[in-house]
N, C-alpha and C positions, 0 to 999 in steps of 0.2 A: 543788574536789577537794582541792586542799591544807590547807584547814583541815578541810575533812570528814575527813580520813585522821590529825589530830592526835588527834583522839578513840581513845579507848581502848573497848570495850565488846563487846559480842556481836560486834563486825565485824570482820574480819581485818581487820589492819595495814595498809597496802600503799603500796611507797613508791611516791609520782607518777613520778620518773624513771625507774624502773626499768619504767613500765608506757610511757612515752614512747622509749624503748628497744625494749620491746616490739616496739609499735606501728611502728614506722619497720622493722624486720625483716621483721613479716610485710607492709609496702606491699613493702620492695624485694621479698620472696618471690613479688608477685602479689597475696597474698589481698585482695577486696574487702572494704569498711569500709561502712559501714549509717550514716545521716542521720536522725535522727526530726527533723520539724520539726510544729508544732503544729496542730492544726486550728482555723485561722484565719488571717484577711490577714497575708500579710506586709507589715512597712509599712516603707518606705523613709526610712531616718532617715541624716539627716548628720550627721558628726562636727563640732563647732564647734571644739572644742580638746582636746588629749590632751595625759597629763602622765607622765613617768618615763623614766628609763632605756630600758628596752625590754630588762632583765637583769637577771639576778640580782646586784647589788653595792652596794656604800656610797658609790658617788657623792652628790654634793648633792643634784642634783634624782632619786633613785633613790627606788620603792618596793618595798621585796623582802620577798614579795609584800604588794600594797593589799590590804587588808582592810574595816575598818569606815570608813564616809564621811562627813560632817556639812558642810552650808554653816554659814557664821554669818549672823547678818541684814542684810550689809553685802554680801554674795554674795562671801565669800573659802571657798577649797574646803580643806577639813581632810581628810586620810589619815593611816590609819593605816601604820606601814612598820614590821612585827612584828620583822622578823628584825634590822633595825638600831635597834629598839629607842628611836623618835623616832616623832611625829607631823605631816608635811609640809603644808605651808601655801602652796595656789599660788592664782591670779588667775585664774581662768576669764577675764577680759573681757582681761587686757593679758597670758596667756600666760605670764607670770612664775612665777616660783617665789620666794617671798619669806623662806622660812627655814624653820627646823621647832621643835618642841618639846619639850626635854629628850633625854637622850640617856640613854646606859646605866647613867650613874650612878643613875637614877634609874630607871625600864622594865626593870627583871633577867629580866623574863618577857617574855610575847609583849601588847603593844596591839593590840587587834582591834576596838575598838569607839567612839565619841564620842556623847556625846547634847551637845545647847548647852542652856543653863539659861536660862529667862526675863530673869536678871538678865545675858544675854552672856556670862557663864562657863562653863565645859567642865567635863564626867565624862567622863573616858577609862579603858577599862577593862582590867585587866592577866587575863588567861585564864588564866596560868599560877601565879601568888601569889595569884590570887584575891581580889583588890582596886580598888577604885576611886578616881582620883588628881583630885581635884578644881582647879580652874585658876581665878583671877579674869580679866577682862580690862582690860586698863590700855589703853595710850594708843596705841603703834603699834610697829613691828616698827623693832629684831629683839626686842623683847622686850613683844608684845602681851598675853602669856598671864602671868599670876604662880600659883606654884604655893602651894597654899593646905592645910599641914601638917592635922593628917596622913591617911594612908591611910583611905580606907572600907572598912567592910564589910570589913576583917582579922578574922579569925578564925572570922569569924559562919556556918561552915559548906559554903559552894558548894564545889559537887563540880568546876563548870567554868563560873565567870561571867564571861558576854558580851555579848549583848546588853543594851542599853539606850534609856529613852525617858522626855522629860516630856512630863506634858499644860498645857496654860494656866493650871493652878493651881498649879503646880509639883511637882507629884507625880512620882515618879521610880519607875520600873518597869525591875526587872533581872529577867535572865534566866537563871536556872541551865540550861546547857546538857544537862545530861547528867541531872540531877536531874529535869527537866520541870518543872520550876516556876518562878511565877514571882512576886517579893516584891516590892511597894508601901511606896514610902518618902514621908514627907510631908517637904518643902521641908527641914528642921532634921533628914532623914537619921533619923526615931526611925519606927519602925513603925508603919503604917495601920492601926489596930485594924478599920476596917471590910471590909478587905480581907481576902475568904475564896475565894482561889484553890482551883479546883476541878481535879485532877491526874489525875484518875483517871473513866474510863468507868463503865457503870455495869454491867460485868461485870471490875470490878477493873481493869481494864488500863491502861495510860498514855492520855493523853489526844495527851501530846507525846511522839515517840519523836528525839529529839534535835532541841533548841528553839536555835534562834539567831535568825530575824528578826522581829522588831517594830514594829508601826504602829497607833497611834493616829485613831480614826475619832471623832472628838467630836460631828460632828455627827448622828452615828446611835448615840452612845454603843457603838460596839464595839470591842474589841481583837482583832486579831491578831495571831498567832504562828506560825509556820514548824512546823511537823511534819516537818523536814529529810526523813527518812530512809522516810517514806510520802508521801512526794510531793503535800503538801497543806498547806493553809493551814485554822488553826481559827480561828473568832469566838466571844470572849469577851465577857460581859459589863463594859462599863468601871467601874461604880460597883464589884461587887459582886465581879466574877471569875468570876464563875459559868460555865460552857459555855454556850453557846446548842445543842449539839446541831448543827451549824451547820459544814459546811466549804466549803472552795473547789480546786477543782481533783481530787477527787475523791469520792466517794460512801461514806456513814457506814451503817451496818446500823443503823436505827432503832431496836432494842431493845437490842442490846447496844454502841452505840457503835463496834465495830470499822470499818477501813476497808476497801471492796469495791471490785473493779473497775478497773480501769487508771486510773492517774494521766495529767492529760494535757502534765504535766512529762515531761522524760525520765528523769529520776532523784533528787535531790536539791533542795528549793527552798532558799533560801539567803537574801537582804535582801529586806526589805520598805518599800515607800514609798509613802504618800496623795498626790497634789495634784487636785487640782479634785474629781470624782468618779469618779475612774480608784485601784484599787489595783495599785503596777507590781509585780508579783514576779518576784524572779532565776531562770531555770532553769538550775542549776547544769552540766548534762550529764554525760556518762557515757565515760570512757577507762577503757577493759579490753576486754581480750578481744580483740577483733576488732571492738569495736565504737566509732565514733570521733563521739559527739554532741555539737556545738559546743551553747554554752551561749547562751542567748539572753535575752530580758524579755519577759515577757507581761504584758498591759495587759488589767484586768476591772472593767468599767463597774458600780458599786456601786450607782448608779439600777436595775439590772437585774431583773424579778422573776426571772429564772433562775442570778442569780448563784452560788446553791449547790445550780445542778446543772451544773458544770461540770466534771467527770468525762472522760476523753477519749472513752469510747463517745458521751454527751451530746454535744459539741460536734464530735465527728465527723458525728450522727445530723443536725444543724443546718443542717453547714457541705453536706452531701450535698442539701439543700432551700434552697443557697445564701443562708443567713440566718448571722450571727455574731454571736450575743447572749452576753451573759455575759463572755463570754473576747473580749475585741474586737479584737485585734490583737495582733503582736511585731515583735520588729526587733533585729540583732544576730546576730553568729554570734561566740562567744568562749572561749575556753579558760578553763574552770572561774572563772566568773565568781561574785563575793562580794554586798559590799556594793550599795547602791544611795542615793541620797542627793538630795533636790530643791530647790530654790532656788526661791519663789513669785514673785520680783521684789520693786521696793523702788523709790522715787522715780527714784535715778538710775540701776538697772540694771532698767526697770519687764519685760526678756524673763525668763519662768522657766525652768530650766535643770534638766536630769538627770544624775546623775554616774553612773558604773559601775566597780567596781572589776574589771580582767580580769587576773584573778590571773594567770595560764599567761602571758601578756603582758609580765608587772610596770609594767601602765599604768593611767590611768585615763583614762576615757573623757566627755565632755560632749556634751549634746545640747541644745537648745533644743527646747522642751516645745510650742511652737506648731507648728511644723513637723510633731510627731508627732500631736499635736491634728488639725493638717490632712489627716494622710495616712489618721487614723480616719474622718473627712466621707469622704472620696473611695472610702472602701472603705463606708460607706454607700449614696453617690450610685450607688454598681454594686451598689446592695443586696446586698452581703457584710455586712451591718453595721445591729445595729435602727437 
């Protein structure tokens, strides 16, 4: 909710505290508060390690608020910490916080995003200069990261660039948030000539109605991208960019492209992460009004033939004939939660790990990825789950 609300655009403004103010008036008043929770298992996930403050301030180990998340392949956790204008750098396994990256002299705007680069090195990206600060890495901390002159992607147009992503060839894909597009760079940062992002439905319309998260699907050649603000995830074609026609989490009008029918988000989806064959997506939730939905992670099994009819009538219709296909599980109850970020393992840390950024919190959150793996089997074994 906090970075959705920095957006400018058709949507009123709305400040977060003023609506947590709100909200805390009309509980002391009485009025009752409303819960969406998803149709499917809830799945029982433990916290391994959590990271921040737990405030809004510029302590050391503070994120205010976490934002965009990256492991590197050494399994060290990267956040972003927008408002103090640094990149924090903590130890999922030894609970440490080991330093952070650049401070203000440097971040004048907000860091909300990292991708890691083939070669170890970091794109961090600034939302509000609209540039990307590229980082080598060197030997070990406090000064892992070297920063690598100068600025990307100054001038070149983005209306609101945030998200980012390489693939194994080192192709780098940003994301204009607000613009709905999204531009392909090759390794040396000069333009994909083959890269023809397709932005627009095929009754004009946007395709993306405020784009932030990003995930890479190599082994089925797809992209996805966040449709924030319709409560959907789109599949892109990865060579080409093309649409596939093709969404997750709710239902497209076959001829015109539009989105139909209840999302089975509560409101806004927000980061996106692959590992094994699970895409985990954020559901951001929804404070306003009277109405108080923690924000959670939905996990959708990409093996699935019904993956892109997961729509919440769909996976209500499912879950009522006790089957959970497609949409396979959640887990989490969070205060406007962002990022999302996975760690596959590695010789010496061979557990893979889930990060979450729970902005409302100013914390971030790990999970070990077996654990939640296991709680999908058991929500099988009770046939909840193909």
């Amino acid at each position: 909710m906090q970075r959705l609300m920095r957006y400018i655009g058709t949507k009123a403004v709305i400040c977060f505290g003023a609506i947590q103010v709100f909200l805390l008036l009309g509980i002391s008043a009485g009025f009752s508060q409303e819960q969406y929770n998803p149709p499917a298992p809830e799945l029982q996930a433990r916290i391994f390690c959590k990271f921040g403050a737990g405030k809004a301030d510029a302590s050391l180990p503070a994120v205010n608020p976490p934002d965009g998340l990256a492991f590197t392949d050494d399994g060290l956790l990267l956040a972003t910490d927008a408002l103090n204008h640094r990149v924090q750098v903590f130890d999922p396994y030894s609970g440490k916080h080991l330093g952070s990256i650049s401070d203000s002299g440097l971040f004048t705007g907000e860091v909300v995003d990292i991708a890691v680069l083939p070669d170890k090195g970091l794109l961090i990206s600034d939302e509000k200069s609209n540039q990307i600060y590229r980082f080598k890495r060197t030997a070990v901390f406090p000064a892992a990261f070297q920063l690598v002159p100068p600025p990307l992607l100054s001038g070149e147009g983005y209306k609101r660039l945030c998200g980012m992503a390489c693939d194994s060839k080192g192709r780098i894909y940003v994301v204009d948030g607000i613009a709905g597009q999204v531009r392909r760079y090759l390794p040396d940062f000069k333009p994909d000539p083959g890269w023809k992002f397709q932005s627009t439905r095929p009754d004009n319309g946007p395709i993306l109605n405020k784009a932030e998260g990003i995930a890479i699907d190599e082994s089925r050649g797809t992209l996805f991208l966040s449709s924030d603000w319709d409560g959907m995830v789109q599949a892109f074609d990865l060579e080409t960019g093309r649409w596939t026609g093709k969404s997750i989490g709710r239902g497209v009008d076959v001829l015109v492209g539009k989105p139909i029918g209840q999302s089975v988000f509560s409101m806004s989806v927000e980061g996106l992460a692959i590992i094994d064959d699970y895409l985990l997506a954020v559901d951001e939730g929804e404070i306003s009004g009277l109405k108080n939905y923690y924000g959670h992670l939905l996990i959708f099994d990409l093996r699935s033939p019904v993956l892109y009819e997961t729509s919440r009538e769909m996976c209500q219709k499912r879950m009522a004939n006790g089957i959970a296909d497609g949409l396979v599980g959640w887990f989490g109850s969070y205060v406007s939660p962002d990022g999302v970020a996975i760690f596959p393992g590695n010789p010496k840390h061979p557990e893979p790990l889930v990060a979450i950024a729970n902005q409302g919190s100013y914390e971030v959150l790990v999970y070990k990825w077996e654990e939640i793996k296991n709680e999908i089997t058991k929500a099988h074994k009770k046939g909840m789950a193909p």
